[in-house]
C-alpha positions in Angstrom: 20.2 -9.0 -31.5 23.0 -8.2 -29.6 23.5 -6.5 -26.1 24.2 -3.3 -24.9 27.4 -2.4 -23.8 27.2 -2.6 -20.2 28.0 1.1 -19.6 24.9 2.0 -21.9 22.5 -0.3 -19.9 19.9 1.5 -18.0 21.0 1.6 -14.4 17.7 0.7 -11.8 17.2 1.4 -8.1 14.6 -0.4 -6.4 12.2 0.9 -3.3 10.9 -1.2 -1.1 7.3 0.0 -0.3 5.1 -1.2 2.7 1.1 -1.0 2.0 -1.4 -0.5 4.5 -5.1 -0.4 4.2 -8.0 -1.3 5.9 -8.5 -5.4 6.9 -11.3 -6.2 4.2 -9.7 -4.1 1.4 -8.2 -6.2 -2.0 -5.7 -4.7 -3.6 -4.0 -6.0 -6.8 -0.5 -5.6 -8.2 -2.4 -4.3 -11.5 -4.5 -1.7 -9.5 -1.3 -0.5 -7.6 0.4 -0.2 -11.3 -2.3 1.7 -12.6 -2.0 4.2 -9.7 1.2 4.9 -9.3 2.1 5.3 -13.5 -1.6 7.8 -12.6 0.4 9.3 -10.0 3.4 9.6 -11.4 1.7 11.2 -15.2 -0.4 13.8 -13.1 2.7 15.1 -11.2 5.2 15.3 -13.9 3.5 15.0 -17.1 4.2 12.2 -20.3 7.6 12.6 -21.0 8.7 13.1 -17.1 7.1 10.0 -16.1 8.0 7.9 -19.0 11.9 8.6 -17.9 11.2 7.3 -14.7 9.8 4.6 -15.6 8.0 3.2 -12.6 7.4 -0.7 -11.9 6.1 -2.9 -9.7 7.4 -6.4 -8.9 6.6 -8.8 -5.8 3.4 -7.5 -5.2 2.0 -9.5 -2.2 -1.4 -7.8 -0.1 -3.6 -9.2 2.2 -5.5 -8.5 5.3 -5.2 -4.7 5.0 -0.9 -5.0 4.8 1.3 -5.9 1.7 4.7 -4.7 0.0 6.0 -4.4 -3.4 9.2 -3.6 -4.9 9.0 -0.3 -7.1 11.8 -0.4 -10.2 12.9 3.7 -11.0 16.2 4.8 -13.3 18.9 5.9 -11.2 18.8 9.3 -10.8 15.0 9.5 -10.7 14.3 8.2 -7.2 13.0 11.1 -5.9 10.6 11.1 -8.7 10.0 8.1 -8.0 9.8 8.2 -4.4 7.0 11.7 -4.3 4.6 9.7 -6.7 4.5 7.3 -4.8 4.1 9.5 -2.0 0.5 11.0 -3.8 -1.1 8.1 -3.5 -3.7 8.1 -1.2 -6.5 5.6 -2.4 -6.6 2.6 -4.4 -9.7 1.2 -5.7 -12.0 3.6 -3.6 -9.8 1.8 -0.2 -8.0 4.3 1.8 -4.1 3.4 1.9 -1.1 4.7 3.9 2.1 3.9 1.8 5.8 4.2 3.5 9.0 3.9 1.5 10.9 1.9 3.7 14.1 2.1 2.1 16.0 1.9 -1.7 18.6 -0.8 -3.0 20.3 -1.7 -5.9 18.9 -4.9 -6.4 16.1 -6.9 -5.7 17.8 -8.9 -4.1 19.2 -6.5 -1.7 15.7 -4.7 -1.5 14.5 -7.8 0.0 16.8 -8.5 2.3 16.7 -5.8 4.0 13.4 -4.3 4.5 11.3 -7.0 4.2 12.3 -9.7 6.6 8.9 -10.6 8.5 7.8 -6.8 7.9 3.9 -7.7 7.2 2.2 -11.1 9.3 2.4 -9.4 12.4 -1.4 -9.0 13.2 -4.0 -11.3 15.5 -8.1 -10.5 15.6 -9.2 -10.4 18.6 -13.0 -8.9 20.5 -11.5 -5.2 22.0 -14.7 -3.0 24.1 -14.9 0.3 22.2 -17.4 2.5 22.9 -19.2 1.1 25.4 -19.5 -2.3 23.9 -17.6 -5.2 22.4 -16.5 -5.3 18.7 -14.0 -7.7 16.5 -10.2 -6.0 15.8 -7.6 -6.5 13.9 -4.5 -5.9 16.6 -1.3 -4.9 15.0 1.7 -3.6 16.4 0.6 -0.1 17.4 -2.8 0.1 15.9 -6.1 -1.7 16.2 -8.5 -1.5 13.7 -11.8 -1.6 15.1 -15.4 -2.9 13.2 -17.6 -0.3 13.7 -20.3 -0.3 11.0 -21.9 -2.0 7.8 -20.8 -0.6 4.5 -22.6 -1.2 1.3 -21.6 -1.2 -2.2 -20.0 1.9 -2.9 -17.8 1.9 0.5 -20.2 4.5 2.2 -21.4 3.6 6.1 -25.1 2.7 6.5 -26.3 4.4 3.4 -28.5 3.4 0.7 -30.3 -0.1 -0.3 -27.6 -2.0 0.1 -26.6 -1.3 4.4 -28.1 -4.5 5.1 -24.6 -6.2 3.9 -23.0 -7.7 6.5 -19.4 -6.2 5.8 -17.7 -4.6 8.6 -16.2 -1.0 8.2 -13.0 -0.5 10.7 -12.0 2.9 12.4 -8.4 3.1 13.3 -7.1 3.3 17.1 -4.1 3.5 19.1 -3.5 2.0 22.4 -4.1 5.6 24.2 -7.6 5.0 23.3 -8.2 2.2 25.3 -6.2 3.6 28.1 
Protein backbone atom coordinates (compact mmCIF):
# COMPACT_ATOMS: atom_id res chain seq x y z
CA UNK A 1 0.00 0.00 0.00
CA UNK A 2 1.57 3.06 -0.64
CA UNK A 3 1.63 6.56 1.07
CA UNK A 4 0.00 9.60 0.81
CA UNK A 5 1.54 12.33 -0.77
CA UNK A 6 2.65 14.46 1.99
CA UNK A 7 0.49 17.39 1.08
CA UNK A 8 -2.62 15.11 1.30
CA UNK A 9 -1.75 13.80 4.85
CA UNK A 10 -4.07 14.88 7.43
CA UNK A 11 -2.44 17.75 9.33
CA UNK A 12 -2.85 17.32 13.52
CA UNK A 13 -2.56 19.73 16.38
CA UNK A 14 -2.27 18.53 19.69
CA UNK A 15 -3.71 20.15 23.21
CA UNK A 16 -2.19 19.61 26.11
CA UNK A 17 -4.94 19.23 28.83
CA UNK A 18 -4.43 19.27 32.70
CA UNK A 19 -7.08 17.11 34.76
CA UNK A 20 -8.16 17.87 38.12
CA UNK A 21 -10.50 15.95 40.28
CA UNK A 22 -11.07 15.09 43.64
CA UNK A 23 -7.92 12.97 45.66
CA UNK A 24 -9.83 9.48 45.69
CA UNK A 25 -11.32 9.73 42.18
CA UNK A 26 -9.81 6.98 39.21
CA UNK A 27 -10.02 8.07 36.10
CA UNK A 28 -8.96 6.08 33.03
CA UNK A 29 -7.66 7.07 29.59
CA UNK A 30 -10.79 4.95 28.22
CA UNK A 31 -13.30 6.77 30.44
CA UNK A 32 -11.77 10.23 29.40
CA UNK A 33 -12.14 8.95 25.52
CA UNK A 34 -15.49 7.97 25.98
CA UNK A 35 -16.43 11.48 27.26
CA UNK A 36 -14.90 13.62 25.29
CA UNK A 37 -15.98 11.65 21.61
CA UNK A 38 -19.70 12.04 24.11
CA UNK A 39 -18.92 15.57 24.34
CA UNK A 40 -17.76 16.31 21.24
CA UNK A 41 -21.18 14.13 19.34
CA UNK A 42 -23.69 15.96 21.60
CA UNK A 43 -22.25 19.48 20.67
CA UNK A 44 -21.77 19.06 16.99
CA UNK A 45 -23.52 16.07 15.85
CA UNK A 46 -21.96 12.69 13.80
CA UNK A 47 -20.50 14.12 10.93
CA UNK A 48 -19.08 17.36 12.89
CA UNK A 49 -17.38 15.33 15.36
CA UNK A 50 -16.07 12.65 13.18
CA UNK A 51 -14.03 15.56 11.19
CA UNK A 52 -12.52 16.49 14.27
CA UNK A 53 -11.55 13.52 15.14
CA UNK A 54 -10.62 13.71 18.82
CA UNK A 55 -7.91 11.49 20.62
CA UNK A 56 -6.32 10.90 23.58
CA UNK A 57 -2.69 9.89 24.05
CA UNK A 58 -0.41 9.99 27.30
CA UNK A 59 -3.04 9.61 29.61
CA UNK A 60 -1.49 9.63 33.09
CA UNK A 61 -4.11 10.40 36.46
CA UNK A 62 -3.58 9.98 39.89
CA UNK A 63 -4.31 11.46 43.27
CA UNK A 64 -7.17 13.73 41.92
CA UNK A 65 -4.46 15.45 39.02
CA UNK A 66 -3.37 14.03 35.53
CA UNK A 67 -2.80 15.26 31.84
CA UNK A 68 -3.34 13.95 28.40
CA UNK A 69 -2.54 14.95 25.08
CA UNK A 70 -5.75 15.50 22.86
CA UNK A 71 -5.01 14.85 18.80
CA UNK A 72 -7.71 17.40 16.66
CA UNK A 73 -7.30 18.17 12.58
CA UNK A 74 -5.90 21.44 11.94
CA UNK A 75 -8.40 23.73 11.58
CA UNK A 76 -10.78 22.12 14.14
CA UNK A 77 -9.07 23.22 17.36
CA UNK A 78 -11.69 25.21 18.46
CA UNK A 79 -13.91 22.27 18.12
CA UNK A 80 -11.78 20.61 19.72
CA UNK A 81 -10.87 22.85 22.41
CA UNK A 82 -15.18 23.75 23.51
CA UNK A 83 -15.75 19.88 23.76
CA UNK A 84 -13.42 19.60 25.77
CA UNK A 85 -14.51 22.51 27.49
CA UNK A 86 -18.31 20.60 28.31
CA UNK A 87 -16.91 18.17 30.22
CA UNK A 88 -17.73 18.43 33.64
CA UNK A 89 -17.87 14.84 35.21
CA UNK A 90 -16.23 11.67 34.47
CA UNK A 91 -17.37 8.56 35.93
CA UNK A 92 -19.92 10.34 38.38
CA UNK A 93 -16.25 12.40 39.77
CA UNK A 94 -16.50 15.97 39.48
CA UNK A 95 -13.52 17.28 37.13
CA UNK A 96 -12.13 20.79 36.33
CA UNK A 97 -10.35 20.47 32.84
CA UNK A 98 -7.84 23.48 31.57
CA UNK A 99 -6.30 23.59 28.08
CA UNK A 100 -3.08 24.58 28.86
CA UNK A 101 -1.85 25.20 25.53
CA UNK A 102 -1.74 23.63 21.65
CA UNK A 103 1.44 22.33 19.56
CA UNK A 104 2.26 20.71 16.62
CA UNK A 105 3.66 17.78 17.88
CA UNK A 106 3.80 15.67 20.71
CA UNK A 107 6.75 16.29 21.19
CA UNK A 108 6.51 19.91 21.41
CA UNK A 109 3.16 19.48 23.44
CA UNK A 110 5.26 17.97 26.03
CA UNK A 111 7.83 20.03 26.28
CA UNK A 112 6.21 22.77 27.00
CA UNK A 113 3.33 22.43 29.13
CA UNK A 114 3.99 19.60 31.00
CA UNK A 115 7.36 19.89 32.62
CA UNK A 116 6.58 18.99 36.49
CA UNK A 117 2.93 20.40 35.90
CA UNK A 118 1.13 17.57 38.15
CA UNK A 119 3.29 16.03 41.60
CA UNK A 120 3.14 19.12 43.27
CA UNK A 121 0.80 18.07 46.27
CA UNK A 122 1.71 16.95 50.14
CA UNK A 123 -1.27 15.52 52.72
CA UNK A 124 -1.05 16.94 55.57
CA UNK A 125 -3.85 17.28 59.10
CA UNK A 126 -5.30 21.24 58.39
CA UNK A 127 -8.18 22.34 61.47
CA UNK A 128 -11.31 23.16 59.54
CA UNK A 129 -14.29 23.77 61.12
CA UNK A 130 -13.49 23.62 64.48
CA UNK A 131 -11.55 20.42 64.31
CA UNK A 132 -8.73 18.58 62.64
CA UNK A 133 -9.08 16.76 59.35
CA UNK A 134 -6.55 14.98 56.66
CA UNK A 135 -5.83 17.40 53.23
CA UNK A 136 -4.48 17.12 50.31
CA UNK A 137 -2.30 20.72 50.00
CA UNK A 138 -1.65 21.77 46.52
CA UNK A 139 -0.45 24.93 45.26
CA UNK A 140 -3.47 27.17 45.97
CA UNK A 141 -6.00 24.75 47.05
CA UNK A 142 -6.55 22.27 49.90
CA UNK A 143 -8.87 19.63 49.60
CA UNK A 144 -10.28 18.89 52.80
CA UNK A 145 -12.01 15.26 54.14
CA UNK A 146 -15.13 16.13 55.34
CA UNK A 147 -17.40 13.15 55.19
CA UNK A 148 -18.03 9.38 54.37
CA UNK A 149 -19.42 8.66 50.96
CA UNK A 150 -21.07 5.42 49.97
CA UNK A 151 -21.48 3.71 46.85
CA UNK A 152 -23.05 5.91 44.57
CA UNK A 153 -20.82 9.10 45.53
CA UNK A 154 -23.69 10.63 47.74
CA UNK A 155 -22.53 11.99 51.52
CA UNK A 156 -23.94 9.90 54.47
CA UNK A 157 -26.82 8.42 52.68
CA UNK A 158 -28.16 5.09 52.41
CA UNK A 159 -26.83 1.42 53.70
CA UNK A 160 -23.73 1.82 52.63
CA UNK A 161 -22.37 5.44 54.91
CA UNK A 162 -20.62 3.19 57.12
CA UNK A 163 -17.66 2.98 54.31
CA UNK A 164 -14.77 4.47 55.45
CA UNK A 165 -14.10 6.68 52.23
CA UNK A 166 -13.47 10.22 52.73
CA UNK A 167 -15.33 12.89 50.61
CA UNK A 168 -13.15 16.34 50.23
CA UNK A 169 -14.54 19.93 49.98
CA UNK A 170 -12.37 22.29 48.19
CA UNK A 171 -10.60 25.40 50.03
CA UNK A 172 -8.38 28.26 49.45
CA UNK A 173 -5.91 29.72 51.72
CA UNK A 174 -8.42 32.78 52.59
CA UNK A 175 -10.33 30.18 54.37
CA UNK A 176 -7.93 29.41 56.82
CA UNK A 177 -6.97 32.96 57.25
Amino acid sequence: MKHLPKHLRPRWRYLAVAIESWPHASIDRETFQRELWYAAQNLYGDTQSAHTDLAVFNFEFSDGRGETIIRTRRGTESHARTAVACIDEIDDYAVGIRILGISGTVRACEERYFNAWTGNKKESNVAFENESRPAVIREVCVDIATGNINATGNTDTGADSSRNINTFTGATRLDFE
